[in-house]
C-alpha positions as CSV (number, residue, x, y, z in Angstrom):
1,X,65.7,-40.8,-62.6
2,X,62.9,-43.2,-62.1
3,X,59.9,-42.0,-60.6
4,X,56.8,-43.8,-58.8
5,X,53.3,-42.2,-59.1
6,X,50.8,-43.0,-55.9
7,X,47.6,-41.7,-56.4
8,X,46.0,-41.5,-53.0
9,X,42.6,-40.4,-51.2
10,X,44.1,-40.6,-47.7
11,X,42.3,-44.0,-46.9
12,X,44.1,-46.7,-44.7
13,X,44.1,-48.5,-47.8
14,X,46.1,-46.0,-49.9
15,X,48.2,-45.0,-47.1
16,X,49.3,-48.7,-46.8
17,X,49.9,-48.6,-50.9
18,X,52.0,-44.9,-50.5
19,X,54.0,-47.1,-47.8
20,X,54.8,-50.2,-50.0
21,X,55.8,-48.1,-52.7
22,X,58.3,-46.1,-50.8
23,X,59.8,-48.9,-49.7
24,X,59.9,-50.4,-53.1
25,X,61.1,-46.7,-54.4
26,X,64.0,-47.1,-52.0
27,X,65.2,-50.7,-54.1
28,X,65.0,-49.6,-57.0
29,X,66.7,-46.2,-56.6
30,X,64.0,-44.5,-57.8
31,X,61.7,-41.4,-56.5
32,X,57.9,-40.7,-55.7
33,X,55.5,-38.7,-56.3
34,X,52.3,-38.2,-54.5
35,X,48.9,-37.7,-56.3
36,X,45.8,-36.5,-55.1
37,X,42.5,-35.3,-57.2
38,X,40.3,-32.9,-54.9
39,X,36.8,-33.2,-56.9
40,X,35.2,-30.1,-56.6
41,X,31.1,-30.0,-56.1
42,X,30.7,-27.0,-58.6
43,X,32.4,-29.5,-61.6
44,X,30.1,-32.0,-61.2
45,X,27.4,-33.0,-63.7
46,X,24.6,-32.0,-61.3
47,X,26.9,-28.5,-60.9
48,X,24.0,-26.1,-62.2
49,X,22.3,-27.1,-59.1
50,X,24.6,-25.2,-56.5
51,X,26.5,-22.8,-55.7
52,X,30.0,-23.1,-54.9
53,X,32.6,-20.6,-53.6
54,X,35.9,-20.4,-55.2
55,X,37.3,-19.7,-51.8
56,X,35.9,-23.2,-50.7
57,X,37.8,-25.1,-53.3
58,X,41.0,-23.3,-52.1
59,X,40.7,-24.9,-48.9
60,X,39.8,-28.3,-50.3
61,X,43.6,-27.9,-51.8
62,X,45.3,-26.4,-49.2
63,X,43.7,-29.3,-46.9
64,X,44.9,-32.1,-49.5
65,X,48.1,-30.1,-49.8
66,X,48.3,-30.6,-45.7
67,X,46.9,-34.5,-45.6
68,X,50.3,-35.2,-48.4
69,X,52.9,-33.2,-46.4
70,X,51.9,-35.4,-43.6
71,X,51.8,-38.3,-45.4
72,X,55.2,-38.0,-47.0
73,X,56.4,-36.7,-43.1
74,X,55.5,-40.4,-42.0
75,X,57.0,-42.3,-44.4
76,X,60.2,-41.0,-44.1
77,X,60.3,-40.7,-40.4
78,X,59.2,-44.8,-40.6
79,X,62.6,-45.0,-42.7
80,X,64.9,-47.1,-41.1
81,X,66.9,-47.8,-43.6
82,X,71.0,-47.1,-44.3
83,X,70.9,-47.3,-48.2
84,X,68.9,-45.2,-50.3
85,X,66.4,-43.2,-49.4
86,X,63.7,-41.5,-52.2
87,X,62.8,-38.0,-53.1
88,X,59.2,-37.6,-52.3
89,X,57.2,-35.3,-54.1
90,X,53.3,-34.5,-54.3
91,X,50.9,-33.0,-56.3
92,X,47.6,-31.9,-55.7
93,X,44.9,-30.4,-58.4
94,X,41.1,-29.8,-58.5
95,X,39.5,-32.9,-61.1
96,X,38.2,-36.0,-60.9
C-alpha cells in the first residue's frame, strides 16, 4: 500500500498541509502517516548548559502523541466523502 508521510509541528500551516494530503491520500488509495520530531533542550548543542529531566521529555511526547490523535480525529471527522477513506497513522520521537 502506498503511504503519505506529513511531517507536522502543529502550526495552521502544517495542519492545512496534513489536510490536503488526506484528501489527496483518499485519490490515490493510499495511507498516511503522521510525523512529528519533539526536540528535546538536553540534545542540543548548548546541552552541557542545563539540566533536563528525563521525566520532562516524556511529557513533551505524550503531549505530541495527544496534538496527532487530535489531528488525525479532525481530519477524519471533516471526511465527507463515500469512496475511500485512508488509514492514518502517526509517529512521534525525540530529534531534531
Amino acid at each position: 500500500m502506498k503511504k503519505i508521510l506529513v511531517p507536522t509541528d502543529f502550526s495552521a500551516n502544517a495542519t492545512h498541509a496534513a489536510e490536503y494530503a488526506y484528501q489527496l491520500a483518499g485519490q490515490l488509495h493510499a495511507g498516511l502517516v503522521l510525523c512529528n520530531a519533539v526536540t528535546v533542550p538536553a540534545e542540543a548543542p548548548q546541552a552541557g548548559l542545563l539540566v533536563w529531566p528525563m521525566e520532562e521529555t516524556e511529557l513533551l511526547l505524550i503531549d505530541s502523541e495527544e496534538e496527532l490523535k487530535k489531528l488525525k480525529a479532525g481530519m477524519q471527522q471533516h471526511d465527507r466523502s463515500e469512496q475511500f477513506r485512508p488509514a492514518v497513522t502517526f509517529i512521534e520521537k525525540a530529534g531534531y
